[in-house]
C-alpha positions as a printed Julia matrix, in Angstrom:
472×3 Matrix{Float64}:
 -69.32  -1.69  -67.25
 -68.32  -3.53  -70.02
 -64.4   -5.02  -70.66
 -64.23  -2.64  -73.62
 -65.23   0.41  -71.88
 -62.59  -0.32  -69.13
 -59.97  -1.15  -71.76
 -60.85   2.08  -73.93
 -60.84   4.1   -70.71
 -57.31   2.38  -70.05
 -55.99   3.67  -73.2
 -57.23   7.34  -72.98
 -54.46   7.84  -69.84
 -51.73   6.19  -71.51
 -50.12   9.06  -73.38
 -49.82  11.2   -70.96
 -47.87   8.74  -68.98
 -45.52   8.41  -72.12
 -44.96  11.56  -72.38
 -44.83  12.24  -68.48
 -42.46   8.95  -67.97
 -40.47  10.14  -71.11
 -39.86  13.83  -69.15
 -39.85  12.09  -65.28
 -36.34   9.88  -66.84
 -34.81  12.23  -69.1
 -35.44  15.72  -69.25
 -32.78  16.72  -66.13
 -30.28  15.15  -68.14
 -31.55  16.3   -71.37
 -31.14  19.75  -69.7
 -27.76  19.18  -67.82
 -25.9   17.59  -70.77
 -27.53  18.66  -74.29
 -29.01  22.02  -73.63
 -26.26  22.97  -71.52
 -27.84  24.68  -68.85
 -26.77  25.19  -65.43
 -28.05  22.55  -62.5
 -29.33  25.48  -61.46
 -31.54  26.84  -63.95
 -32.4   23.68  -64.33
 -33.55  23.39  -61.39
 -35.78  26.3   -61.76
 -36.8   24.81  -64.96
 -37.78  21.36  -63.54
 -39.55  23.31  -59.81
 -41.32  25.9   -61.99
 -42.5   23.75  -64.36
 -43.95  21.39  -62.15
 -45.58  24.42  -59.75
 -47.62  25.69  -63.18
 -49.24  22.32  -64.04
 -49.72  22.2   -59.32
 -51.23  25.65  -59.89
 -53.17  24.69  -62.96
 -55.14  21.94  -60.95
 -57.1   24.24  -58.56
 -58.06  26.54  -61.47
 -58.84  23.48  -64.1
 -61.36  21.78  -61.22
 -63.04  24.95  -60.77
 -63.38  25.54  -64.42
 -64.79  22.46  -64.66
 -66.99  21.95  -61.94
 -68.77  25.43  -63.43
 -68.75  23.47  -66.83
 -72.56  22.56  -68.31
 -73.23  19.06  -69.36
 -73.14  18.89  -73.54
 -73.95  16.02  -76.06
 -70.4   14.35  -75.4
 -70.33  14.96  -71.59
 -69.43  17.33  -68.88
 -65.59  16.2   -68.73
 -64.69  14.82  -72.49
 -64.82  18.11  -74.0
 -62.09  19.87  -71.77
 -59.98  15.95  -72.7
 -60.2   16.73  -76.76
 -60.25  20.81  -76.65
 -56.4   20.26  -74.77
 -54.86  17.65  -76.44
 -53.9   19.22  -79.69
 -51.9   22.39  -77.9
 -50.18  19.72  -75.24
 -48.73  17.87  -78.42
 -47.06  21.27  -79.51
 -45.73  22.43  -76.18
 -44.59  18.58  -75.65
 -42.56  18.92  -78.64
 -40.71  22.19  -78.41
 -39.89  21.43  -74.78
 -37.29  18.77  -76.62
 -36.14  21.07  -79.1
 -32.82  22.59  -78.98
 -32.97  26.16  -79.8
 -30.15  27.79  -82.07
 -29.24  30.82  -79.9
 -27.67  29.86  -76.58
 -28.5   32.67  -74.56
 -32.48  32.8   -73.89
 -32.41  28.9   -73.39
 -33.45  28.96  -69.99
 -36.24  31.16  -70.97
 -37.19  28.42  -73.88
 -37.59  25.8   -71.92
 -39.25  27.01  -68.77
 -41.66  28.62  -70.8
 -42.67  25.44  -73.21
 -42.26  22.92  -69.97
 -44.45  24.84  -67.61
 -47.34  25.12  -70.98
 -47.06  21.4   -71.31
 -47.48  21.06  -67.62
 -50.46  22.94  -67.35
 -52.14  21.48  -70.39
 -51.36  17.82  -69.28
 -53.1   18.84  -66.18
 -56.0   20.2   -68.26
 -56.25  16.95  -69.51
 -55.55  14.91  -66.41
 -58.57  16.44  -63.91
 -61.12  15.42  -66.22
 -59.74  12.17  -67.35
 -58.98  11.03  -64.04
 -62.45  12.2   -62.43
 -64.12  10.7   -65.35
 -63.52   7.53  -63.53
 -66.64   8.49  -61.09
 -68.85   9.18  -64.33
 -68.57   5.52  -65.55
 -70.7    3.53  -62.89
 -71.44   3.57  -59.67
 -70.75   0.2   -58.42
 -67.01   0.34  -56.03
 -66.13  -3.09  -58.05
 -66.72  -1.88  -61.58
 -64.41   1.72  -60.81
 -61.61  -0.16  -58.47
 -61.9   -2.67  -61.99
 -61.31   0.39  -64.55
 -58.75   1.68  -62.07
 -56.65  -1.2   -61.98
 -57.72  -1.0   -66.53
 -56.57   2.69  -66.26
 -53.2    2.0   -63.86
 -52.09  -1.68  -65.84
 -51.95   0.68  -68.8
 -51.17   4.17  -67.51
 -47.69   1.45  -66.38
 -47.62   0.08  -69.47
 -47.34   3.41  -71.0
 -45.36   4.78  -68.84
 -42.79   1.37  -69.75
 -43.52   2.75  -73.68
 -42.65   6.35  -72.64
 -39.05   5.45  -70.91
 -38.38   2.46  -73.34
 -38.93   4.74  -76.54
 -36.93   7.62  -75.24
 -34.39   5.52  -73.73
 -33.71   3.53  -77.25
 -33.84   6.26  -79.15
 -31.9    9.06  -77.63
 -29.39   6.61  -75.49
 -26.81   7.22  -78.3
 -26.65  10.82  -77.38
 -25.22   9.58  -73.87
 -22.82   7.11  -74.53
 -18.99   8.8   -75.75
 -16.02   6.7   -76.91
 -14.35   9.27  -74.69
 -15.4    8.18  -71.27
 -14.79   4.84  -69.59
 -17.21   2.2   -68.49
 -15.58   2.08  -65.26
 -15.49   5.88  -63.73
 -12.59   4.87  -61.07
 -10.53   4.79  -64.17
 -11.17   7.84  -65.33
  -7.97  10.27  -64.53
  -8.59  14.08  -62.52
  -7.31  15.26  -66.24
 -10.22  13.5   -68.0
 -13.25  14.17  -66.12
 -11.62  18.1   -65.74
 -11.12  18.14  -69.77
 -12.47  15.88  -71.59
 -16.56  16.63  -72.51
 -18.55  13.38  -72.55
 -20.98  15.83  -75.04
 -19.93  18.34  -76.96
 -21.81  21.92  -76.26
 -24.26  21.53  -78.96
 -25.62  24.87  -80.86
 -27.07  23.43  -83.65
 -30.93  22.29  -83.61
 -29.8   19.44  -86.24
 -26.76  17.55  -84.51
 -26.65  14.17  -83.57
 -27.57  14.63  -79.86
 -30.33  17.17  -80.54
 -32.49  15.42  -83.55
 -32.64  12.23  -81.56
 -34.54  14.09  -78.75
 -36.68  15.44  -81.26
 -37.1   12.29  -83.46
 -38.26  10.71  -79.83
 -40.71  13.68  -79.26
 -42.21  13.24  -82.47
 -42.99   9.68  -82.12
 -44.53  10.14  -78.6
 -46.62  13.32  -79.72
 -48.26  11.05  -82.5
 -49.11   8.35  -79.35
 -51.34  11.53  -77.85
 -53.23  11.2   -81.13
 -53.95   7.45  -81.34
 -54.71   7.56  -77.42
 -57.41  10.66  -77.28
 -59.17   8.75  -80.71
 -60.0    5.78  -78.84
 -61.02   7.07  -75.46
 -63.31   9.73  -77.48
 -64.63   6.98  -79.37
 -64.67   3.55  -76.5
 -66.36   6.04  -73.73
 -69.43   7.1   -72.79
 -69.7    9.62  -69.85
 -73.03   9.15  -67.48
 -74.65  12.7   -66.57
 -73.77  12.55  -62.43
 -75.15   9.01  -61.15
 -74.63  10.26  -57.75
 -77.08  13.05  -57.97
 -80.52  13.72  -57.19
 -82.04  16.0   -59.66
 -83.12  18.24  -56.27
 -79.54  18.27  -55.53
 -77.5   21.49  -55.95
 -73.58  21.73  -57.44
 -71.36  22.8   -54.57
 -69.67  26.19  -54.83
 -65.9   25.44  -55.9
 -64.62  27.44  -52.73
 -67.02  26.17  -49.99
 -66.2   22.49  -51.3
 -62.69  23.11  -51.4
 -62.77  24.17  -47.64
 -64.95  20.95  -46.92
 -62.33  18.76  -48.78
 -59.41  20.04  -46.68
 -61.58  19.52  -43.46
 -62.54  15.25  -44.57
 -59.82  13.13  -42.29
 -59.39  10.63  -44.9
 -58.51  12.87  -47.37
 -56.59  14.76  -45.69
 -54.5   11.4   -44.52
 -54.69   9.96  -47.66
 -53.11  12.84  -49.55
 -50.3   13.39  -46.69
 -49.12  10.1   -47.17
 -48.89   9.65  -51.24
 -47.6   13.28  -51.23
 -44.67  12.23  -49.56
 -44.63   8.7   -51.35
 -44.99   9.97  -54.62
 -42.07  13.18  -54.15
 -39.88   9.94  -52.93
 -40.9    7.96  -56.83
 -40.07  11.72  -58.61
 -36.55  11.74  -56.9
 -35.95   7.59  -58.21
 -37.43   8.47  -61.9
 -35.52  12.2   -61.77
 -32.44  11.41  -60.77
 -31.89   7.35  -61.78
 -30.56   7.76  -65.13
 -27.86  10.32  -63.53
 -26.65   8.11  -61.13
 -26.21   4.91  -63.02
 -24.59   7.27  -66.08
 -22.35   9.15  -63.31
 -21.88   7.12  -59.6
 -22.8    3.63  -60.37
 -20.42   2.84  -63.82
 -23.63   2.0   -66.01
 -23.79   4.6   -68.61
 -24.38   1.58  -70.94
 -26.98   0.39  -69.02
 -29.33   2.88  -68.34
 -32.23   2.47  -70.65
 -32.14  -1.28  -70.38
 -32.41  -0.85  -66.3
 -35.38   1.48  -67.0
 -37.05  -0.6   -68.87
 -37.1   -3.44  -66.23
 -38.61  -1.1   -63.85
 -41.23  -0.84  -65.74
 -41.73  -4.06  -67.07
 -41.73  -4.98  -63.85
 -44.31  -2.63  -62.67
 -46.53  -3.76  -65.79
 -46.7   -7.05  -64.81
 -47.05  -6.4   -61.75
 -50.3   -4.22  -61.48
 -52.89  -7.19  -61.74
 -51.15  -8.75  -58.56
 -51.61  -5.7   -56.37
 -55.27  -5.68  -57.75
 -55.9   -9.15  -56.64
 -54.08  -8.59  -53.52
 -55.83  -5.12  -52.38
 -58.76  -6.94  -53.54
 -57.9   -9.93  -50.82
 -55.98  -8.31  -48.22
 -57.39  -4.72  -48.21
 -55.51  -1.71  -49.72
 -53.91  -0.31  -46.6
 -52.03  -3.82  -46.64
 -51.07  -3.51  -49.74
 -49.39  -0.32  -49.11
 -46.48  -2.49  -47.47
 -45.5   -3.46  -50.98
 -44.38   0.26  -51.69
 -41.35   0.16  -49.12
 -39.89  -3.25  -50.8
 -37.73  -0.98  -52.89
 -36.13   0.87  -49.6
 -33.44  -2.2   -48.73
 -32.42  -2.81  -52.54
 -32.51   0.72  -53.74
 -29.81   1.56  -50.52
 -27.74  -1.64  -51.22
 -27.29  -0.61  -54.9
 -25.78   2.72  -53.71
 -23.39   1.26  -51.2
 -22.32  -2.04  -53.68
 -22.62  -0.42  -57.53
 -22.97  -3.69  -59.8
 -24.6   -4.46  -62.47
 -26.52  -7.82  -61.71
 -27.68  -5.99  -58.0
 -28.83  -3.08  -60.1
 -30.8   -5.14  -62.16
 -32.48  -7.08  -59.61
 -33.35  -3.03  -57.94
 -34.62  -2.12  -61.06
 -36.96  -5.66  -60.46
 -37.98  -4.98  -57.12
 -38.04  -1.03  -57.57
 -40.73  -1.7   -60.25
 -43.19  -3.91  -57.95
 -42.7   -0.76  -55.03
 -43.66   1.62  -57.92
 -46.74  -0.19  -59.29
 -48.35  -0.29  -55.79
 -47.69   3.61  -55.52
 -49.13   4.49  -58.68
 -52.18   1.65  -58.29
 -52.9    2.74  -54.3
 -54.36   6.31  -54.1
 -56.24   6.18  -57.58
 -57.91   3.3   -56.25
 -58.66   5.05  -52.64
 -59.34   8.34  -53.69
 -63.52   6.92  -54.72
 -63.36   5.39  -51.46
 -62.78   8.77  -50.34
 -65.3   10.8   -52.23
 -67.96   8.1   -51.66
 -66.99   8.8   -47.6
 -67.46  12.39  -48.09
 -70.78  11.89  -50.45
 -72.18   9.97  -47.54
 -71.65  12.88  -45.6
 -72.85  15.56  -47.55
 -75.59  13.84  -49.21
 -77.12  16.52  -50.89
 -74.2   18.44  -52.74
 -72.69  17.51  -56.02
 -69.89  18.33  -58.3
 -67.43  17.66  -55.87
 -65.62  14.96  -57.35
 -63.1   17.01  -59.78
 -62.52  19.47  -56.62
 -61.27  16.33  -55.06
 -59.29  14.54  -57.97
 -57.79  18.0   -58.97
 -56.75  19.03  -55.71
 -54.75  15.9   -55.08
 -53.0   16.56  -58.11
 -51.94  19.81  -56.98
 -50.36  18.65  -54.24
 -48.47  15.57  -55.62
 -46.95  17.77  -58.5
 -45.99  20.31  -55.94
 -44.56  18.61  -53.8
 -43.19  16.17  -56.82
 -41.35  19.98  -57.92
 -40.43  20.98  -54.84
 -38.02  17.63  -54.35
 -36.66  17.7   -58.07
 -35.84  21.32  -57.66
 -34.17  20.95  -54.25
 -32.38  18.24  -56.41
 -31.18  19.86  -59.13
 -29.97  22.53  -56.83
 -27.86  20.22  -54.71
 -26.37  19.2   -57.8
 -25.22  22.78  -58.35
 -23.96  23.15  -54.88
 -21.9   20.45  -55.5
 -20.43  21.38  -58.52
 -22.1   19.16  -61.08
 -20.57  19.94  -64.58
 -22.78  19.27  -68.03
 -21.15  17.04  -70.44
 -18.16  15.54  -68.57
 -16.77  11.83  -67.81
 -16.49  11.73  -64.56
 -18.4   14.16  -61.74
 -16.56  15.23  -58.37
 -16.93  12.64  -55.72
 -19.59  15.34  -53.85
 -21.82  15.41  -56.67
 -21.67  11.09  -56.26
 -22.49  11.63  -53.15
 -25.33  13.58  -53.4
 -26.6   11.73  -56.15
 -26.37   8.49  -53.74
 -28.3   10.2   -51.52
 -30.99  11.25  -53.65
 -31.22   7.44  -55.05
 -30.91   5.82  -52.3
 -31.86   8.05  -48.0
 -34.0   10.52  -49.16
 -36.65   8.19  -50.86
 -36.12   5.99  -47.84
 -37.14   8.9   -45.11
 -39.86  10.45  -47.54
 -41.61   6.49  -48.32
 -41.38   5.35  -44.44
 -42.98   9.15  -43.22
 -45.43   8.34  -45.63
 -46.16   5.09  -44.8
 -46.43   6.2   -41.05
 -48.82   8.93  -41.97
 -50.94   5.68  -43.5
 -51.36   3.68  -40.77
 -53.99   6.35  -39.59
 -56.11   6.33  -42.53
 -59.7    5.49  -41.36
 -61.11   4.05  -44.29
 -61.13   0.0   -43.83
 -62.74  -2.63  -45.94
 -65.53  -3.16  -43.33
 -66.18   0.29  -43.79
 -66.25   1.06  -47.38
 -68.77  -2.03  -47.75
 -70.73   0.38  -45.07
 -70.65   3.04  -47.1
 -71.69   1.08  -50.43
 -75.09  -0.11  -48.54
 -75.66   3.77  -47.45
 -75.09   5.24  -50.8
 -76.99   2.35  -52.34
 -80.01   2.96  -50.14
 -79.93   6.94  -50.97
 -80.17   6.52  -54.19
């Protein structure tokens, strides 16, 4: 597999991680404090949205596996046929409607469409990594392509939002230093002002920032279309018959490794959802750094860019269980920046937060083939079954990803979270603590645990390599 392949391959993924990282930062806040809408609804908002593009997994890998191979591939066409309606929804799910009232109703319905189209677009891409060789080097090698730049755009993604909109989040009106901020100020005085016009200030920089990410889909979806070439099945014998979508569902949630695997990232992955989802909240309302916030995103993921090729080289080395250590670095810092708020600490989080995220993100794309090669092994006469693996993993990472930012958002309504103020009640700090610092603690360690049981070892997968070599 050539370098170019790999990096073309690389590039097809990134815009979905700009757009994803753009909405994983920014759009509870975007909700809270320019639309206006209750913690609540956004909650809703943030659970059902996630739950369509969950829902939309199952459905798009059965689609798909029933899909006949065509002159551009079995996968590519469902990439290209999505893209153009996933630019649209992405776009109105930033814009700021000019009635008030049916708001709720706007954005649920625009955020669940772009949901379900990214995931369209993601169970093909990501399965497409099976379809470009079948040597375990040359996919872990385009995984580590695909992840180094799914980072990388995901650094884009926060960085371009960040810059662009962070002037909708920083008021003259509120203090740097909340402790300073009187009962009368954070009761009366509105950080935002309730915007109802689609062309203020605070609105057109969320849409100036959707444009400019929308036209990334474009440039990304040329190159893949055009750097790519899909192989018809090299697993399969011609003899060999596609598995029925149901039956090799079934058999997936029956595999052990799978089953382990998925149990663990699930939880590992809600934990990352509940850093990105709630971290520009809590350094604009419990830590003091509402001038800070896009500058400490962007070292997470600067950090996490730079860090991919080491976890490659070290799973590579050490073995990818090991590796998975690196993912609770970020437990320790992330709990010591909610107990001693300042600004160098939080910068040195953001640091270490970014090397914890890499190895999440890098980890179970580059263990899921070991997976499917396990299972191929042991079914060696079915095919197809690759997207009902990739796109059932999906389902359960973005449920369970909704799930904890809903039960999020609604904590911040029990507490009493108000949109647009200086200063929040010290319960909704607390709970925002929380949701920064013990809950992604409890979730990563459980997950971790869950881990330590996964039987796929290096020893093994080199097993498995010989067996599948000698069957085909």
């Amino acid at each position: 597999l050539s370098m170019c392949s790999k990096i073309c391959y690389a590039i097809g993924g990134a815009p979905n991680q700009v757009a994803g990282s753009a909405a994983s930062f920014f759009l509870q806040i975007y909700l809270l404090d320019i639309a206006h809408i209750t913690p609540f609804h956004a909650s809703l908002v943030l659970f059902i949205g996630k739950a369509s593009g969950a829902v939309t997994d199952p459905v798009a890998g059965f689609f798909i596996s029933k899909s006949r191979w065509t002159k551009i591939g079995r996968l590519m066409p469902w990439v290209l046929a999505c893209t153009p309606f996933t630019i649209v929804s992405y776009f109105f799910m930033w814009y700021l409607p000019p009635f008030v009232s049916g708001r709720v109703a706007w954005y649920l319905t625009f955020h669940c469409l772009f949901q379900a189209l990214t995931t369209l677009f993601q169970v093909p891409y990501s399965a497409l990594t099976m379809f470009l060789s079948t040597d375990q080097k040359d996919r872990d090698s385009a995984t580590a392509y695909r992840m180094t730049m799914e980072v990388l755009g995901t650094l884009i993604g926060a960085a371009l939002q960040g810059q662009i909109v962070a002037s909708a989040h920083v008021s003259p009106h509120c203090t740097v230093n909340p402790s300073l901020n009187t009962t009368d100020s954070w009761h009366g005085t509105p950080s935002i002002p309730d915007p109802s016009d689609p062309l203020s200030h605070h609105a057109k920089v969320y849409m100036i920032a959707a444009g400019v990410i929308a036209g990334v889909y474009l440039l990304g979806i040329v190159v893949l279309f055009l750097g790519v070439k899909e192989r018809d099945d090299p697993y399969a014998l011609n003899s060999d018959r596609a598995i029925p979508f149901c039956k090799g569902l079934a058999l997936t949630m029956k595999h052990g490794p799978y089953v382990k695997l998925t149990a663990s990232f699930l939880l590992i992955s809600t934990a990352v959802q509940l850093e990105q989802g709630n971290f520009v909240l809590f350094c604009t309302h419990a830590a003091g750094l509402r001038n800070h916030f896009q500058y400490l995103v962007v070292t997470i993921l600067v950090s996490a860019v730079v860090s991919v090729p080491f976890w490659q080289k070290f799973l590579q080395r050490f073995g990818k269980k090991c590796a998975a250590c690196g993912i609770s670095w970020m437990i320790p810092f992330a709990v010591m920046l909610v107990t001693i708020p300042n600004l160098i600490l939080a910068y040195f989080v953001a640091f270490i937060s970014g090397l914890s995220i890499a190895a999440s993100l890098l980890l179970p794309w580059s263990m899921l083939p070991d997976v499917v090669d396990n299972f191929r092994l042991q079914n060696p006469h079915g095919k197809g079954h690759e997207t009902i693996f990739y796109s059932s993993y999906v389902f359960f990472t973005k449920m369970s990803a909704g799930i904890g930012l809903g039960i999020s958002a609604a904590g911040l309504e029990f507490t009493g979270y108000k949109p647009g103020i200086c200063r929040q009640s010290d319960d909704v700090i607390l709970t925002l603590k929380l949701l920064i610092g013990a809950v992604p603690a409890i979730l990563i360690l459980l997950g971790l645990f869950i881990l330590l049981f996964y039987p796929i070892t290096e020893e093994s997968r080199k097993e498995t390599k010989l067996a599948l070599e000698e069957l085909r």
